[in-house]
C-alpha positions as CSV (number, residue, x, y, z in Angstrom):
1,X,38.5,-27.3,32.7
2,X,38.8,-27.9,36.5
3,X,36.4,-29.3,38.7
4,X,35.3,-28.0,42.3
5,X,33.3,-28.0,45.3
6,X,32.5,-25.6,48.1
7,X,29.9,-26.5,50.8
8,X,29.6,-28.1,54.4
9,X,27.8,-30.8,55.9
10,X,26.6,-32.4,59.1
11,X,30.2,-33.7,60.6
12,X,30.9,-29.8,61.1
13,X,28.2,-27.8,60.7
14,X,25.4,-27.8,63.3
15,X,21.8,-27.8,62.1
16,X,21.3,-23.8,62.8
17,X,23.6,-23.0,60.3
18,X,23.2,-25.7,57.8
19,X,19.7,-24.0,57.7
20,X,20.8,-21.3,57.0
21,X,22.7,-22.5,54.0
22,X,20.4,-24.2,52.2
23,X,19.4,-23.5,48.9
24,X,16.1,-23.6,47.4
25,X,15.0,-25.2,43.8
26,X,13.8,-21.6,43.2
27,X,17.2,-19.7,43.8
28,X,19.0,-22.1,42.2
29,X,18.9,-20.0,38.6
30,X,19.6,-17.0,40.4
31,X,22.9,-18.4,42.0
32,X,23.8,-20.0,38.7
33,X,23.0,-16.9,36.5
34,X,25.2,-15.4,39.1
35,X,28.2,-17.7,39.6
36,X,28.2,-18.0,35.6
37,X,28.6,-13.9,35.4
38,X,31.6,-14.6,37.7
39,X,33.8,-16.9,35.1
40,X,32.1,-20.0,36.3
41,X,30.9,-22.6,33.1
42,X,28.9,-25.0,34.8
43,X,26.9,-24.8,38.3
44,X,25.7,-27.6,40.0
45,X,23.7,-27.2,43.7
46,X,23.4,-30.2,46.0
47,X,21.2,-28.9,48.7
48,X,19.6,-31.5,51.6
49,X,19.1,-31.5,54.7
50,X,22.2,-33.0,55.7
51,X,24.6,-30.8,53.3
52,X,24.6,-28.0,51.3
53,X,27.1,-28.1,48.0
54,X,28.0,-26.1,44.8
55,X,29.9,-28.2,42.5
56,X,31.3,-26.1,39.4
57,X,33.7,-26.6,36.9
58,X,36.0,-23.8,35.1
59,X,38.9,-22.9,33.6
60,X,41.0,-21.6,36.6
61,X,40.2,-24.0,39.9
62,X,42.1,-22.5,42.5
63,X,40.2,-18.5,41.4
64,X,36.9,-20.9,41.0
65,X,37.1,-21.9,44.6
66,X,37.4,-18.8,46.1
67,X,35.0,-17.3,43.3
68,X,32.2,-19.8,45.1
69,X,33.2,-19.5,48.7
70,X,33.2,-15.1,48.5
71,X,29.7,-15.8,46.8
72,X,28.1,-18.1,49.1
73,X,29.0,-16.3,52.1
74,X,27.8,-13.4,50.7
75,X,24.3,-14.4,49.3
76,X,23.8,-16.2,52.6
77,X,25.8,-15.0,55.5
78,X,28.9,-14.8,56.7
79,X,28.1,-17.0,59.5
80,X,28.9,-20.4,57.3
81,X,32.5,-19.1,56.7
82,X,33.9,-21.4,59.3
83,X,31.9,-24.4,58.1
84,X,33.0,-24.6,54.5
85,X,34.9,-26.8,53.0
86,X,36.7,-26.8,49.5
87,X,37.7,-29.6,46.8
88,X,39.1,-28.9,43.6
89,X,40.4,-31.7,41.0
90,X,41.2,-35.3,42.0
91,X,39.9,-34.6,45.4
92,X,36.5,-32.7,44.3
93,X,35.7,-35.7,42.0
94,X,36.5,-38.0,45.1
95,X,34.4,-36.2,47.1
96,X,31.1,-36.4,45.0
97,X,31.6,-40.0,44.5
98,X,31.5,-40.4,47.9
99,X,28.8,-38.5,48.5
100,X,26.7,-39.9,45.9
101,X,27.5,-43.5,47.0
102,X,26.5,-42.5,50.9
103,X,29.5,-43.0,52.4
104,X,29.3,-39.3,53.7
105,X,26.0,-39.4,55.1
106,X,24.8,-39.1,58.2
107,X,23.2,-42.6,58.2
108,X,25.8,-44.5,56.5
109,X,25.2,-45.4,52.8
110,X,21.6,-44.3,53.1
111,X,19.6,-44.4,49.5
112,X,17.7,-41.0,49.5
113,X,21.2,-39.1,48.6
114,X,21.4,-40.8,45.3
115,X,18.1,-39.8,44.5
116,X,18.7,-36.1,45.4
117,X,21.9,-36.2,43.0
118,X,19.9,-36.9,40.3
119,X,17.6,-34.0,41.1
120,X,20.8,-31.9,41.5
121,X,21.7,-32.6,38.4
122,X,18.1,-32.6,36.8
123,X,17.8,-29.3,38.1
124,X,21.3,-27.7,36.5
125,X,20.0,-29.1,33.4
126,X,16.8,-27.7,33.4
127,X,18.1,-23.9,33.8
128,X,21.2,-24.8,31.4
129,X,23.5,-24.3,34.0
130,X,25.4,-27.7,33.5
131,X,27.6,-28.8,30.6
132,X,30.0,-31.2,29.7
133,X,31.8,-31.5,32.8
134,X,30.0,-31.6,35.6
135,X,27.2,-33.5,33.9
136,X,29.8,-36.2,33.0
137,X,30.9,-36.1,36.8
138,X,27.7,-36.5,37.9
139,X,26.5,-39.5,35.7
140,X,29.3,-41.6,36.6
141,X,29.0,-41.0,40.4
142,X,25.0,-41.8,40.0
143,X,26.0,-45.1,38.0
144,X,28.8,-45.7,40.6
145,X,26.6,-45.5,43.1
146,X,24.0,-47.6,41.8
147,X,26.7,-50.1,41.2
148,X,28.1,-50.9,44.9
149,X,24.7,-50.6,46.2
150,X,23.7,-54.2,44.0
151,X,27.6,-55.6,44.4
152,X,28.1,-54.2,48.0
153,X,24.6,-54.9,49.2
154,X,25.4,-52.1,51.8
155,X,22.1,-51.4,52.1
156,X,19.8,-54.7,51.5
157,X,17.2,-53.0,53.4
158,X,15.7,-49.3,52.9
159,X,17.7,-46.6,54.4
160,X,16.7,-43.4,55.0
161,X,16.2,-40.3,57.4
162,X,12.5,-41.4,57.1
163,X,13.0,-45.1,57.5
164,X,14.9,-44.4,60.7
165,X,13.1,-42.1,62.2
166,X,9.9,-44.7,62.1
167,X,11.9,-47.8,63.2
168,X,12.6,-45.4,66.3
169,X,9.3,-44.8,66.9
170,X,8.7,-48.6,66.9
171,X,11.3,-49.2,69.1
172,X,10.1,-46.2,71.8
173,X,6.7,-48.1,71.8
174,X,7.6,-52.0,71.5
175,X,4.4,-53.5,72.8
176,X,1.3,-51.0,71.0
177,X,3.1,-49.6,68.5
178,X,0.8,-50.4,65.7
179,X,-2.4,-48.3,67.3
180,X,-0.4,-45.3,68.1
181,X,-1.9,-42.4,66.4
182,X,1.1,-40.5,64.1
183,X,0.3,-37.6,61.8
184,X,2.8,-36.8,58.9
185,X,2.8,-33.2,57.6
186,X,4.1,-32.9,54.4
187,X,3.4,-35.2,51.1
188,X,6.8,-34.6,49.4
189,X,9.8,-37.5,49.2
190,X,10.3,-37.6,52.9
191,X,6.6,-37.6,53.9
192,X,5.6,-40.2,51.4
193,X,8.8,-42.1,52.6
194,X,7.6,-41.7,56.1
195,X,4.3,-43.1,55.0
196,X,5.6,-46.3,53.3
197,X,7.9,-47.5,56.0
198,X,4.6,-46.8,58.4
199,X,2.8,-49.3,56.1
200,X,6.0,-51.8,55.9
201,X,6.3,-51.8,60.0
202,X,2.2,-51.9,60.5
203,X,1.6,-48.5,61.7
204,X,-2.6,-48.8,61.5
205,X,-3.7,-45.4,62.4
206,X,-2.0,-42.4,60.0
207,X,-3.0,-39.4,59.1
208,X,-1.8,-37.2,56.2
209,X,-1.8,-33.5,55.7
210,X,0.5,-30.9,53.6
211,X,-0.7,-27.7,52.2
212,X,-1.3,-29.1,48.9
213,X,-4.4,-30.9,49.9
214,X,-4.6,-34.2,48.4
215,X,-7.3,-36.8,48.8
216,X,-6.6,-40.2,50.7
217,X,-6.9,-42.6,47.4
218,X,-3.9,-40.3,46.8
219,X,-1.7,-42.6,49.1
220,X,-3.7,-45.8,48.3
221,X,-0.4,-47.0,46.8
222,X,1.8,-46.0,49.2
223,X,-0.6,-47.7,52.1
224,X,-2.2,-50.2,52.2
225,X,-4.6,-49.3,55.3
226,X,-7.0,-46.3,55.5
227,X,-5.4,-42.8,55.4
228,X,-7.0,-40.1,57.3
229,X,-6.9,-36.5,55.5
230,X,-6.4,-33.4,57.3
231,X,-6.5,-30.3,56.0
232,X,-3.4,-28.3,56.3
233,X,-5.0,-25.2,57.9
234,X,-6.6,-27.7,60.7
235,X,-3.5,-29.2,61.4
236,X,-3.5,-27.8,65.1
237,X,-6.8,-29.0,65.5
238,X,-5.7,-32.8,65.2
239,X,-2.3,-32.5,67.0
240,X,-3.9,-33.1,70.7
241,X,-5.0,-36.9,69.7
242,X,-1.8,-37.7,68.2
243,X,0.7,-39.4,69.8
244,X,3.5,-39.0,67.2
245,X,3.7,-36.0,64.3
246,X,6.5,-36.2,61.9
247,X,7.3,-33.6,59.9
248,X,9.4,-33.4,56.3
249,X,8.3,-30.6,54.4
250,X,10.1,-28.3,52.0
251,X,8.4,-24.9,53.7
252,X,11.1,-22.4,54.3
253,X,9.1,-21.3,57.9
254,X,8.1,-23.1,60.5
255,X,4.9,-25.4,60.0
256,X,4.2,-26.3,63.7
257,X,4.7,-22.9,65.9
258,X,4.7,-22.9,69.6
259,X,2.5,-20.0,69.8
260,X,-0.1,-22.0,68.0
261,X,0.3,-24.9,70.0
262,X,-2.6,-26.3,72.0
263,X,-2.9,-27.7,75.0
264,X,-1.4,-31.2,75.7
265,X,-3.8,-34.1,77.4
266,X,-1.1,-37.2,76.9
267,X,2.6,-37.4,75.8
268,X,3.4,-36.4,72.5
269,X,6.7,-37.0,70.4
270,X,7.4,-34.4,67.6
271,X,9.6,-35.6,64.9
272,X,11.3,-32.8,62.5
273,X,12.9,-34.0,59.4
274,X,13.0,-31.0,57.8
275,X,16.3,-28.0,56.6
276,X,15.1,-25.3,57.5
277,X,13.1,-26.8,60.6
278,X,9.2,-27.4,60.0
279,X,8.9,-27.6,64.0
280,X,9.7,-24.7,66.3
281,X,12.2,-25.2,68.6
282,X,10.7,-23.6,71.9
283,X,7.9,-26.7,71.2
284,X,10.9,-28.7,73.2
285,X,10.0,-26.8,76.6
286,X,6.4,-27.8,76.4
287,X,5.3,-30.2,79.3
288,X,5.0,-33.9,77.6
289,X,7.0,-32.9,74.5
290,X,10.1,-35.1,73.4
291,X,11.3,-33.1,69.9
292,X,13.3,-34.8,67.9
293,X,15.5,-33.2,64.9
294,X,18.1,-34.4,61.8
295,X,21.2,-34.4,64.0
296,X,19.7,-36.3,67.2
297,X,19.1,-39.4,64.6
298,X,23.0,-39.1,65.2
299,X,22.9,-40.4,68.0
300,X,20.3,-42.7,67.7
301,X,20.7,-46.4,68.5
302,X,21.6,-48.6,64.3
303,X,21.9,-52.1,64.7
304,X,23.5,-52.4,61.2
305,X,25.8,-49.4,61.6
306,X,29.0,-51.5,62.3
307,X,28.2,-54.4,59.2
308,X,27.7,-50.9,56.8
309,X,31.3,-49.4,58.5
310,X,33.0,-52.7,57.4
311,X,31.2,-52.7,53.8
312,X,32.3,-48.9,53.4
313,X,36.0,-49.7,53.4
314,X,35.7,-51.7,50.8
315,X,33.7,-49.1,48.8
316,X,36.3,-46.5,49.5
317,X,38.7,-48.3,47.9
318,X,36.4,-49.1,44.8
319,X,35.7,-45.5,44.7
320,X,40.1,-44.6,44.2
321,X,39.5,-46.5,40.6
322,X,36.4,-45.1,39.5
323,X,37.6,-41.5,40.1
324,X,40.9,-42.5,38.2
325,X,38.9,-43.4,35.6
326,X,36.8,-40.1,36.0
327,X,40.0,-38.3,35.8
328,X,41.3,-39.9,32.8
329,X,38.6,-39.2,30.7
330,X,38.3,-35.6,32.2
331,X,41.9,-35.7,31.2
332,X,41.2,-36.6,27.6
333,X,38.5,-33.8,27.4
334,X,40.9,-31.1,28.0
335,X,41.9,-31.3,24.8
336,X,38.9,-31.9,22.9
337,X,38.7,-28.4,21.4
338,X,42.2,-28.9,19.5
339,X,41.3,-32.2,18.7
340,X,38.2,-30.7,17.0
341,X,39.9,-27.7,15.4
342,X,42.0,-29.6,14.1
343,X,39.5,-32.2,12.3
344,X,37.5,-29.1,11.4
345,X,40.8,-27.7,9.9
346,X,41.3,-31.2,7.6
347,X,37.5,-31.1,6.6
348,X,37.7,-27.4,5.4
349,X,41.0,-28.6,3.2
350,X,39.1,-31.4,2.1
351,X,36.5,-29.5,0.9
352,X,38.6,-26.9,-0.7
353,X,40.5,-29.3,-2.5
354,X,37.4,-31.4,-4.0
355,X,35.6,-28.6,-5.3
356,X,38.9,-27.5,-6.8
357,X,39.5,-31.0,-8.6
358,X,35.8,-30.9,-9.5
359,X,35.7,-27.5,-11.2
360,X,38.4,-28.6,-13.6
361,X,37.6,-32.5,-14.0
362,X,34.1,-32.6,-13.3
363,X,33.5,-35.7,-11.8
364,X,30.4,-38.0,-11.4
365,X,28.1,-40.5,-9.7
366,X,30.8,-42.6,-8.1
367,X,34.1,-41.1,-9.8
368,X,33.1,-38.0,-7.4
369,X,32.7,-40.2,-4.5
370,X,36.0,-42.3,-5.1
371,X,37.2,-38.4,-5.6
372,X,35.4,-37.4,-1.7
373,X,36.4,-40.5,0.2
374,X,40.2,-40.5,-0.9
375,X,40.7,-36.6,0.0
376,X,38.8,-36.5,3.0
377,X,40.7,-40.0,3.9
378,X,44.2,-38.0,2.5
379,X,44.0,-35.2,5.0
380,X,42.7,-36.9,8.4
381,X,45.8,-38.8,7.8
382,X,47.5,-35.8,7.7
383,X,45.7,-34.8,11.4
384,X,45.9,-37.9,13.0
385,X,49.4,-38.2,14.1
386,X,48.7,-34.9,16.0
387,X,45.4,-36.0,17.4
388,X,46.8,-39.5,18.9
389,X,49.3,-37.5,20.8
390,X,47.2,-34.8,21.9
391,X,45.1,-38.0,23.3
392,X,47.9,-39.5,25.2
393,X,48.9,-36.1,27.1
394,X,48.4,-37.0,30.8
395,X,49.3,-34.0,32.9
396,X,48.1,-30.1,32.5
397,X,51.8,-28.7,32.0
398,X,51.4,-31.0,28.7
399,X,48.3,-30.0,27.8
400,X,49.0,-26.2,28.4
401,X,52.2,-26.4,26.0
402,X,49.8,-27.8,23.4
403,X,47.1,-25.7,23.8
404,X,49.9,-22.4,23.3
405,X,51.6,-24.0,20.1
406,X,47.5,-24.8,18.8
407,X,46.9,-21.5,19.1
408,X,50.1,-20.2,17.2
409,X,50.3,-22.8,15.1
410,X,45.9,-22.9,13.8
411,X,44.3,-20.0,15.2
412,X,46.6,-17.3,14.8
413,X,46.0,-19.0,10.5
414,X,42.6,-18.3,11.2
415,X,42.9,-14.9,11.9
């Protein structure tokens, strides 16, 4: 079983068309029902707002990868055909480890990607569309991850798209800050986020609304202060006293539309942390607007982005062993079938043989188990040798030559 990965990201693919790319939690049985039909075993979808991924693993990788990149350009559009990128074997293991870990986010070893892998994953799991494999892959990037965050420290404080995007704000207004007014639209991950770092940074006047309604005790242990509740359909009705709106939702339309808009009395900055866009983009051609999106945080001003580039290096190199070690025992699971034919093929002996020596000897209390541990111990021995060198087979020329003389040698018995 090979390993793969089609997708792109935000080094190459502009925000337009990563939008269009993205996957929602709702499609994602429909694309693996799909991709399964198609001679793929297990489906994984990494979908954020900075990158859109399908990680699978299957028998053939090189017909896999174009299996997922002909099916992903046609269930979304052919537009994303220059953006994609492929990884199969070694370097599709590499690359989820270092995607996991954050070193190919946009804000360098940012911690909301390594939650979002475990919902990847929690999500293939849920529809059955992960096995083995990519579950195995997954686990040890997650725990990998978690690893160089504690012995790395590369990020000591909380890094996020939302934790950013308010440290900006504080920075835009250095000397009142604290009584701006900022309304958050959306109560998911990013919104919450939003809110917490508000409270952490002393942000006193917030208001909260998403489409869900929820009441303010709702957030009473997310912040600390008083939060104002809006509700969602009178969100236009509270955007002329703000002077900050971030939005994070998960709606795939706009949320804030510029035909909707009212009119303006003081500057207002508009904040959209959303794939697909909450905010429309003609809002940026309103008189007092400053609109900010995902890929201007790009260029935004980190004070800690050159101690994280100098931590990264050394996590690259960590990340070489841990894939070797990914690879070994992916190595070792390519021939777990024969190894388990073959211990099924001793056990069915075994079993033969004791009812045999019991019909005609008819043994009892602990003469028949003497009788079962010394025939079942007999014939493993007989599998063993085979078993240890089907283990020690390191390369898939090896492990093909087995896998043919397996099949001549035990299932063609079978049969």
């Amino acid at each position: 079983m090979e390993i793969v990965a089609v997708g792109l990201d935000h080094r190459k693919a502009p925000m337009e068309v990563r939008e269009k790319a993205a996957f929602t939690v709702r499609s994602l049985e429909e694309v693996t029902g799909t991709l399964k039909k198609r001679g793929i075993a297990e489906v994984v979808v990494l979908s954020t707002c900075n990158r859109s991924e399908i990680y699978a693993a299957a028998a053939d990788g090189e017909a896999a990868v174009e299996t997922l990149k002909e099916y992903y350009i046609d269930y979304k559009t052919p537009e994303i055909a220059p953006y994609l990128y492929t990884f199969d074997g070694r370097d599709a293991v590499w690359h989820l480890f270092r995607v996991v870990a954050g070193l190919d986010s946009m804000i360098l070893g940012e911690d909301q990607i390594l939650g979002q892998s475990k919902d990847a994953l929690a999500n293939a799991e849920k529809i059955h569309g992960t096995g083995k494999f990519l579950t195995k892959a997954f686990r040890e990037a997650i725990t990998f991850s978690k690893k160089i965050k504690t012995v790395y420290k590369i990020s000591e404080t909380p890094l996020s798209l939302s934790s950013t995007a308010v440290k900006h704000v504080k920075r835009l207004f250095p000397d009142d800050y604290q009584d701006k007014k900022v309304l958050i639209i959306g109560s998911g991950k990013m919104g919450t986020l939003a809110l917490q770092y508000m409270d952490a940074e002393g942000f006193n006047d917030v208001t909260m609304t998403n489409r869900t309604y929820h009441p303010a005790l709702d957030y009473k242990d997310t912040y600390h202060g008083e939060v104002k509740v809006v509700p969602y359909p009178d969100r236009y009705n509270a955007v002329p006293e703000m002077d900050v709106i971030i939005s994070a939702t998960a709606s795939p339309h706009t949320v804030l539309k510029s035909e909707a808009f009212p009119a303006l009395a003081k500057p207002l900055l508009l904040i959209d942390l959303a794939l697909p866009r909450d905010i429309d983009p003609a809002l940026a051609q309103v008189d007092g607007v400053t609109l900010l999106t995902i890929d201007d945080f790009n260029h935004i001003i980190d004070e800690t982005k050159a101690y994280r580039e100098k931590v990264a290096q050394k996590i690259a190199v960590a990340v070489e062993d841990a894939v070797d070690d990914m690879m070994e025992w992916l190595q070792k699971a390519k021939v777990d079938d024969m190894v388990g034919g073959l211990n099924r093929k001793a056990q069915g002996r075994a079993d033969e043989t004791i009812a045999i020596l019991n019909k005609r000897y008819h043994f009892e209390g602990k003469d028949y188990e003497y009788l079962e541990k010394i025939v079942r111990s007999e014939f493993r021995k007989m599998v063993m040798p085979t078993i240890k060198k089907l283990k020690k087979l390191d390369d898939d020329a090896s492990v093909k030559k087995a896998k043919k003389a397996y099949h001549w040698l035990i299932e063609t018995e079978e049969n």
